[in-house]
C-alpha positions, 0 to 999 in steps of 0.5 A, spaced: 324 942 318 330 946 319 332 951 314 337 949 307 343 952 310 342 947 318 346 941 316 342 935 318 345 931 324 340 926 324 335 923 320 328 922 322 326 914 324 321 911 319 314 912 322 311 906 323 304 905 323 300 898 323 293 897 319 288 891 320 283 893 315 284 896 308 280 902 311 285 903 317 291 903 313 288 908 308 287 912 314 295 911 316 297 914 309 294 920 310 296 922 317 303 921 314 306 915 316 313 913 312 311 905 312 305 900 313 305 893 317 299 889 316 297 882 317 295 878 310 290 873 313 294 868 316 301 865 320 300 873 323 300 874 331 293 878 331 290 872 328 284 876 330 286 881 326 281 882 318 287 882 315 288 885 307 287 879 303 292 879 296 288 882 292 287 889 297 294 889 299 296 890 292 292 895 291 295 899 298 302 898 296 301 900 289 297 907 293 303 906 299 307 906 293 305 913 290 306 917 297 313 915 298 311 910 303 312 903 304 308 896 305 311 890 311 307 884 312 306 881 319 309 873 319 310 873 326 308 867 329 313 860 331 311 855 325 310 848 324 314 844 320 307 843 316 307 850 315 313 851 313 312 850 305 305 855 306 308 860 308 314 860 305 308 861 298 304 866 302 311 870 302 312 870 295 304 872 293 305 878 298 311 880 295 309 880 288 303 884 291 308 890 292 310 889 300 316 891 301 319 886 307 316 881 311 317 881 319 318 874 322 320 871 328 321 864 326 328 862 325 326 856 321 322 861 317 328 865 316 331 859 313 326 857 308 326 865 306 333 865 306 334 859 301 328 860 297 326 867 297 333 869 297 332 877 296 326 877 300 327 884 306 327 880 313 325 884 320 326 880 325 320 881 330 320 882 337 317 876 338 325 874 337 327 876 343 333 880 341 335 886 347 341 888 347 347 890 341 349 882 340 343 879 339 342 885 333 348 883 330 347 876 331 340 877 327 343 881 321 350 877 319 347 870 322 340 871 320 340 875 315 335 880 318 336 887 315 332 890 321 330 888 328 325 890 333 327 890 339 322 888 347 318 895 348 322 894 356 328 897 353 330 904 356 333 910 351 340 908 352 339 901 351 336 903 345 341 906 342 347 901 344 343 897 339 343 902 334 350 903 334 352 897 332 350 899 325 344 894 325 338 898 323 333 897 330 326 898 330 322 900 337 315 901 339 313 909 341 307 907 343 300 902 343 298 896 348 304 893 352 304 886 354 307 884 361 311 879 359 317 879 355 315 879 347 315 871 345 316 868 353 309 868 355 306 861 355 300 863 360 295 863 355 297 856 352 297 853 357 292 855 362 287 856 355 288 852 350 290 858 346 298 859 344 300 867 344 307 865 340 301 862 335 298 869 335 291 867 338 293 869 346 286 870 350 290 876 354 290 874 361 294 880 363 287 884 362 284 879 368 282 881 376 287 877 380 288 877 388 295 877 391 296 872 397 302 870 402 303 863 404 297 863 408 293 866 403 292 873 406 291 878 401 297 883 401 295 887 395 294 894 398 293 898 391 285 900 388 284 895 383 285 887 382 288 887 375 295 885 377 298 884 371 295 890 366 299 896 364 298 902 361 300 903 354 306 906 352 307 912 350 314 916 348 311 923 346 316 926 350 322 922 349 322 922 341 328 928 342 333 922 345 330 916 341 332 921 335 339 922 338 340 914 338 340 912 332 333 908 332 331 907 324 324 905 326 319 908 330 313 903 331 306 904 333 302 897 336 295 897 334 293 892 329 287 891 332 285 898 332 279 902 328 281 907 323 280 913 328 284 911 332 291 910 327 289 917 324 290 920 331 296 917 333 299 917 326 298 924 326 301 925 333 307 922 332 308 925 325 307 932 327 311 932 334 317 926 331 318 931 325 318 937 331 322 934 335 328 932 329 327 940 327 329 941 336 336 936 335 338 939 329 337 945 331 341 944 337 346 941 334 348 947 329 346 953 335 340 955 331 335 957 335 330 950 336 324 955 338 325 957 331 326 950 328 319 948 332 315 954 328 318 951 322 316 945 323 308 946 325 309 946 332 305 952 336 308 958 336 313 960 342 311 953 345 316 950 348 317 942 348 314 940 354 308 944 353 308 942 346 308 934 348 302 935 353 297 938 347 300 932 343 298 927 350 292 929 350 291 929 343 293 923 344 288 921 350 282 921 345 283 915 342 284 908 346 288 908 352 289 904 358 292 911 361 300 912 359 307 910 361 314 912 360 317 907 365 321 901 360 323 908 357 326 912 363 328 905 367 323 905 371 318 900 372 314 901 379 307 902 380 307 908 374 307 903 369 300 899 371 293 900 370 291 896 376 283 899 375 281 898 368 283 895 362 278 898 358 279 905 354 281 910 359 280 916 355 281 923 356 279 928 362 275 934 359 271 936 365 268 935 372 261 935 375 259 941 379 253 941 380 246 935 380 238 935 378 235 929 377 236 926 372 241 931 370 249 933 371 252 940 370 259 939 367 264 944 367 268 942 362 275 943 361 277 941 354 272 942 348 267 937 345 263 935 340 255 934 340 255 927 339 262 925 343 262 920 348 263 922 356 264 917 362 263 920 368 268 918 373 264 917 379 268 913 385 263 912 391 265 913 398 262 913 404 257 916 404 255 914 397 247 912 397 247 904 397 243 904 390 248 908 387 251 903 381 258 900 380 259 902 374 262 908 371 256 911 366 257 913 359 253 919 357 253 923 349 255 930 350 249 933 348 252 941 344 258 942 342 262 945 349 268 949 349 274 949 354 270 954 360 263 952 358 258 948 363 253 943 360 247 940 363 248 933 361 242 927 361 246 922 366 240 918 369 244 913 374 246 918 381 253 920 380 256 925 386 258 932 385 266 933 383 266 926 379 271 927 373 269 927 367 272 923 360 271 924 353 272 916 351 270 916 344 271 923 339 266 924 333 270 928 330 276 923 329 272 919 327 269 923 322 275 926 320 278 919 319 272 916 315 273 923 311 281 922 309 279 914 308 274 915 302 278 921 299 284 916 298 279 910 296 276 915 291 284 917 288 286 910 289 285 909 281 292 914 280 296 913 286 301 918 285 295 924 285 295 923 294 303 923 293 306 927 299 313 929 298 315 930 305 314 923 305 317 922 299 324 925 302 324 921 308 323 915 304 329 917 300 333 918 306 331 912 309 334 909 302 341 912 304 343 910 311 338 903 311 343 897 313 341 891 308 344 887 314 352 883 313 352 877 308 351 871 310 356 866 313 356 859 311 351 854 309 346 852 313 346 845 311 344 839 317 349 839 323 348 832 325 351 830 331 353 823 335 347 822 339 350 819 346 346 816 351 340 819 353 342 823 360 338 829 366 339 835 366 337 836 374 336 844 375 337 845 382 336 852 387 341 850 392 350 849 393 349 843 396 343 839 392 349 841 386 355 838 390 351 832 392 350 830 385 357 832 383 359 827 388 353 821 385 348 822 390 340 823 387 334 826 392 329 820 392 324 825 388 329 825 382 330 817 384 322 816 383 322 820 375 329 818 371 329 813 368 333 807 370 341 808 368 341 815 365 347 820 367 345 826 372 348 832 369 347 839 374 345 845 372 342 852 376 338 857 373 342 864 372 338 867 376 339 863 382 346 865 383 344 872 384 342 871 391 345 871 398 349 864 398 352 867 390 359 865 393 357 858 394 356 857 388 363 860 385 367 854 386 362 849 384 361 853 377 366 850 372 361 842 373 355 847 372 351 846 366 348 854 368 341 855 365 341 862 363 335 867 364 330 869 359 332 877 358 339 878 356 339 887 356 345 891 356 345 890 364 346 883 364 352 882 359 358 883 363 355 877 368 352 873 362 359 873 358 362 871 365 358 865 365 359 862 358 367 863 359 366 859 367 360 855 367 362 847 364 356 849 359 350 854 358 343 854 356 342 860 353 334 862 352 335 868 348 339 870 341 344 875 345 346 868 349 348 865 344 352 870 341 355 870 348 357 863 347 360 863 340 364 869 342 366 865 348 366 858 345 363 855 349 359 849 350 352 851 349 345 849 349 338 852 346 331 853 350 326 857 350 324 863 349 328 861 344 322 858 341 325 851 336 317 849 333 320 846 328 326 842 325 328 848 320 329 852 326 333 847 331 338 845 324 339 854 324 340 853 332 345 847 331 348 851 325 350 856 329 353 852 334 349 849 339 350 842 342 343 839 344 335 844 343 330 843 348 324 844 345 318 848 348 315 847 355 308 847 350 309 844 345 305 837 345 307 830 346 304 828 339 308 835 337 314 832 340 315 826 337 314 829 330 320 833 330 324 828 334 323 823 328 324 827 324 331 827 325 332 821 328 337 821 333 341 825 328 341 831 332 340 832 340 334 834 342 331 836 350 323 836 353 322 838 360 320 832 363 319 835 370 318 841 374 315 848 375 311 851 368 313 857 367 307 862 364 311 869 364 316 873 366 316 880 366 321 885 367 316 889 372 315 886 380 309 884 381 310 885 389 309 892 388 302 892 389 303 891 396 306 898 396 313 903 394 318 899 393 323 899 397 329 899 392 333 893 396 331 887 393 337 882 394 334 882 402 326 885 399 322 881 405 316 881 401 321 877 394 323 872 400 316 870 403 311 866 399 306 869 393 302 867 389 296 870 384 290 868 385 284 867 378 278 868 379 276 861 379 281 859 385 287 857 382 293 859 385 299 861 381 306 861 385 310 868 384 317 869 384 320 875 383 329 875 382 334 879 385 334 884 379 326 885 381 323 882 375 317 876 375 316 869 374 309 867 374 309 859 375 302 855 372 298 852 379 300 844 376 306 841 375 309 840 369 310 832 368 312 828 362 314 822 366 308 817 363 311 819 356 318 819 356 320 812 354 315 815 348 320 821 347 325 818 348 324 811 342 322 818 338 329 821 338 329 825 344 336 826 348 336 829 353 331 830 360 330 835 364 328 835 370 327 841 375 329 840 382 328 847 384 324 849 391 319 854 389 313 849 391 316 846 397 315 854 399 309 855 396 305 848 398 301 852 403 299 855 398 296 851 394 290 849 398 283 853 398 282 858 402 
């Protein structure tokens, strides 16, 4: 650390670790986390997930405790109205089992804990959607959020407006990334069965797909068919700049991860984030931040960049998909993808030079272990024997090797001469966490024996700059509405259809749906108005209901704010939104991801001043019916009675896999032209990608709730939405096989 007479500029963020089993949050205590977040056996989102059950969590607070570190329950998931009270209780018993704060995503649930647990520590979850500073600000002195995590798209600088807000932010540093924006993906639940939003995604992003155009030729020009699978996230050599943002949490993914995998990478970024705050402030006071290093634990008279590459390969050894920098650095092409495996890539420790039979000679490059895993690499060519298998064969090293040795090493399937080898599970690791895991359960009889006063100091910091969040204003008592005559809310895609329909003529599609009589209200999707006709739509706007975009980043602020003060009202999809429009006060509506799964949530959306909800594009018709009665006509509630299903967007565009982006995606002929990602057993799902380049993945049926609208609207619902929008006319020829 930097010596007493080096003031201290900045603190060191809290490293967070994840532990899905008792053993693997052990594991994360030795290796020197600040604070442990762990599921407690339901309404989490890793339902898959061993969980503590009450009585081990205790038991690890009361440990986590004595080493100065601090205990937070996963409560992520958007909830039901029949869950509410459950959870509300499960809440109370992990808190007096010693947890320190619970991270939730439900609105609703953050009422109930707000009125019922009323000093109850809440982090907003990543699963809200909140990324940009208002959104933040929005959760602290609305929601009563004293912490949140922001989306892992978010770059360096856009973490850092966040934190200057005051709000204390959480962000990931390293782990799995899924491809769509936190709390937005319904692939799952509506191409599975299986709800991500309720913790029980089947992760369809880690599937082979093809990509076709409007003729169903395949245009992906890349090695591999997982189209949607990216690296894992990796901030080893941004942890200088994430330090000088302000961030106050640095959260590593991995919940379901063994112990030996959260021991590496705790133990990674313990030592390269305490490394890298000793650097800032040491070059913030003119002391020499090679000194500082040293002080520190890093090698001796390395620099930082070679001290980040021994920390990646350190790294490397535990499961990974390959690594990315991309949302951190704002560029998300090609780097940010694992277009071949979705499995653990591991770490190259050497090559294949020479072959017998039944034998590879390894000339190995990095050390291992007698015991450890090798995968040997082979890619066939040409030339390659038409016996020769598939798939990449894992052998055990057979003596311990150091960096410069060359080992004969039984390998029975034929692999070529120059085939990269990879270590893919470390014995060592494993055994040096079964090690640190058994000493702490031998000492857990007298927690404060392992306590760590490095540790310690940082939670004593952390207590001194922590923002307990803004109090909170107002009661959040119901806020009824006169429930008008129903009316449609018809989306449209272009300038004329949207005059048309000012001026009361309805294409005969929206003719066939609506119900007789019902007042036909315009609206456009935000990213609609990006395109090359966006002039035309200029003087249309002030009639224009405007749906907003799923994201909201610090890029979108300026259009977004513009919109709720021209627009006649928005449809704000994300918390930022609708900090935009009560800034602005304007009329304002709230859709998904902005998820109302239950009636607490739409009475706080309606609190904060919202004039109808729209409930999820998922949510069932039984479930719909349900919450509309539970508010009989009280309030105005939305469902989507026609249109495109939307599975996910992500900020990344799809089309790069059919070469190097172009960097012009407003004329992007690929963007401008039919595509459409092809499953495995033939379905086709249309893809369209905005001219900011992000990508909107739509499910292969049509979302039709025609049959149940008189059912709906009996129950209390409102508002009908139709989207009228042409990507299927544009993607039709598409839909046949072949």
């Amino acid at each position: 650390m930097a010596s007493s007479s080096t003031p201290i500029r900045y603190r060191a963020p809290e490293l967070l670790a994840p532990a899905g089993t008792l053993d693997a949050f052990l594991a994360a205590l030795d290796a020197g986390a600040d604070a442990v977040y762990t599921g407690a056996g339901a309404f989490n989102a890793r339902a898959a997930a061993d969980d503590l059950t009450c009585e081990e969590l205790a038991w690890a607070c009361e440990v986590a405790h004595g080493m100065g570190a601090r205990v937070y329950v996963t409560m992520n998931i958007f909830v039901r109205d029949d869950e509410l009270g459950e959870c509300v209780a499960l809440a109370r018993r992990v808190l007096d089992a010693g947890a320190d704060a619970l991270i939730v995503a439900d609105l609703g649930l953050c009422r109930r804990l707000r009125r019922e647990v009323p000093d109850v520590e809440i982090h907003l979850s990543t699963q809200a959607g909140v990324h940009a500073a208002a959104g933040a600000v929005l959760a602290s002195e609305q929601l009563g959020a004293s912490r949140v995590t922001c989306g892992r798209e978010l770059t360096v600088d856009e973490i850092g407006a966040m934190a200057a807000t005051g709000v204390e932010i959480e962000a990931f540093c390293h782990g799995a990334i899924c491809i769509c924006y936190a709390g937005a993906c319904s692939f799952s639940a509506r191409r599975r069965g299986r709800s991500a939003n309720r913790g029980d995604c089947t992760q369809p992003c880690r599937v082979p797909y093809q990509l076709v155009d409007g003729e169903g030729r395949r245009v992906d020009a890349r090695d591999g068919d997982l189209l949607l699978c990216p690296c894992d996230y990796l901030s080893a050599g941004h942890l200088d700049e994430l330090v000088r943002s302000g961030v106050g949490a640095l959260k590593i993914e991995g919940r379901m991860k063994n112990p030996d995998y959260v021991y590496n990478v705790v133990s990674c970024y313990r030592e390269a984030l305490d490394a890298a705050v000793a650097r800032v402030n040491a070059g913030e006071s003119g002391a020499n931040a090679t000194a500082a290093t040293d002080a520190a634990g890093g090698d001796a008279g390395s620099d930082a960049a070679g001290a980040t590459e021994k920390t990646v390969r350190r790294l490397a050894r535990s499961f990974n998909r390959g690594f990315t920098d991309g949302y951190l650095t704002g560029r998300t092409r090609a780097n940010l993808m694992s277009w071949e495996r979705s499995c653990n890539q591991g770490v190259r420790v050497g090559r294949v030079i020479d072959r017998r039979h039944e034998e590879v000679l390894v000339a190995f490059e990095d050390a291992v272990d007698a015991g450890d895993t090798l995968e040997v690499r082979f890619i066939p060519g040409p030339n390659t024997a038409k016996d020769a298998p598939k798939r990449w064969p894992m052998v055990p090293a057979p003596v311990d090797a150091a960096a410069g040795d060359s080992v004969w090493v039984r390998c029975k399937r034929k692999v070529e001469v120059g085939a990269q080898v990879n270590l893919v599970r470390s014995e060592r690791l494993i055994d040096a966490a079964r090690e640190r895991v058994a000493a702490l359960r031998a000492a857990g009889q007298d927690p404060a024996s392992g306590r760590d006063d490095a540790a310690g100091h940082r939670a004593a910091e952390r207590s001194l700059s922590k923002n307990q969040g803004a109090s909170i204003r107002g009661e959040a008592g119901d806020a009824a509405c006169d429930a008008a005559a129903v009316r449609a809310v018809c989306i449209v895609d272009d300038p004329q259809t949207a005059s048309d329909l000012l001026d009361g003529c309805y294409p005969d599609a929206l003719l066939s749906w609506r119900p007789q009589g019902l007042d036909v209200v315009p609206a456009v999707f935000e990213h609609r108005l990006l395109e090359a006709d966006a002039d035309a739509w200029t003087r249309l706007l002030p009639a224009l209901g405007v749906v907003l975009d799923e994201v909201s980043r610090e890029g979108d602020a300026r259009r977004q704010r513009d919109l709720c003060r021209r627009a006649a009202f928005v449809v704000c999809r994300n918390l930022t939104q609708v900090a935009y429009a009560r800034e602005a006060g304007c009329a304002f509506e709230v859709a998904s991801p902005v998820t109302a799964a239950n009636g607490e949530t739409v009475r706080e959306l309606f609190r904060l001043g919202a004039r109808c909800v729209w409930l999820p594009e998922e949510m069932g018709e039984e479930r719909i019916e349900e919450i509309s009665r539970t508010f009989s006509g009280g309030v105005r509630l939305a469902v989507w009675a026609h249109g495109e299903a939307r599975l996910m967007v992500c900020e990344h565009c799809a089309l790069t896999v059919e070469g190097p982006c172009t960097e012009t995606c407003l004329v992007c002929p690929r963007r401008l032209a039919p595509r459409l990602l092809v499953e495995r057993d033939g379905s086709r799902l249309p893809v369209a990608v905005d001219a900011l380049g992000r990508t909107r993945i739509f499910d292969e049926t049509l979302l039709d709730l025609a049959h149940a609208v008189p059912r709906v609207i009996s129950a209390g619902v409102t508002e009908l939405v139709y989207d009228l929008t042409k990507l299927r006319s544009r993607v039709e020829l598409c839909a046949k096989e072949g």
